[in-house]
Steps between C-alpha positions, in 0.01 A plus 500: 500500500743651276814353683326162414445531143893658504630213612277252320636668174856487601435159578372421171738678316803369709368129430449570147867613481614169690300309237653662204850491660438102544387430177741706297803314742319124393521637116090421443385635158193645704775761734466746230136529559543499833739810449241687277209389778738658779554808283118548433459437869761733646340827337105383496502375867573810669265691256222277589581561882534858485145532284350269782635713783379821303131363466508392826631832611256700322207231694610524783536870467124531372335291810689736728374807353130306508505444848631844570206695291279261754665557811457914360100432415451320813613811767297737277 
């Protein structure tokens, strides 16, 4: 799961990059907010990823310990 959204990201962020790189070559007016769009993206794309992982994580984490307090009850 978190390979996946990895590489999703880098995809994104690679293809964002191409875009910008294009544009700025063709001399659009719109390349400079492409550049500021790429910026924004670069630093809140990975954020966003890591605070998904870390909730999922933490989820995850909690259903584990759930099933383990059963599996404890259970054999009592």
């Amino acid at each position: 799961m978190k390979r996946i959204l990895a590489s999703a990201t880098i995809c994104i962020l690679v293809l964002l990059y191409l875009i910008t790189l294009i544009l700025a070559i063709a001399d659009r007016s719109q390349s400079s907010s492409w550049f500021l769009a790429s910026l924004f993206c670069t630093v809140v794309l990975p954020v966003l990823l890591w605070i998904y992982m870390h909730c999922y994580d933490l989820v995850k984490g909690k259903r584990e310990e759930d099933t383990s307090e059963k599996d404890t009850k259970d054999g009592e």
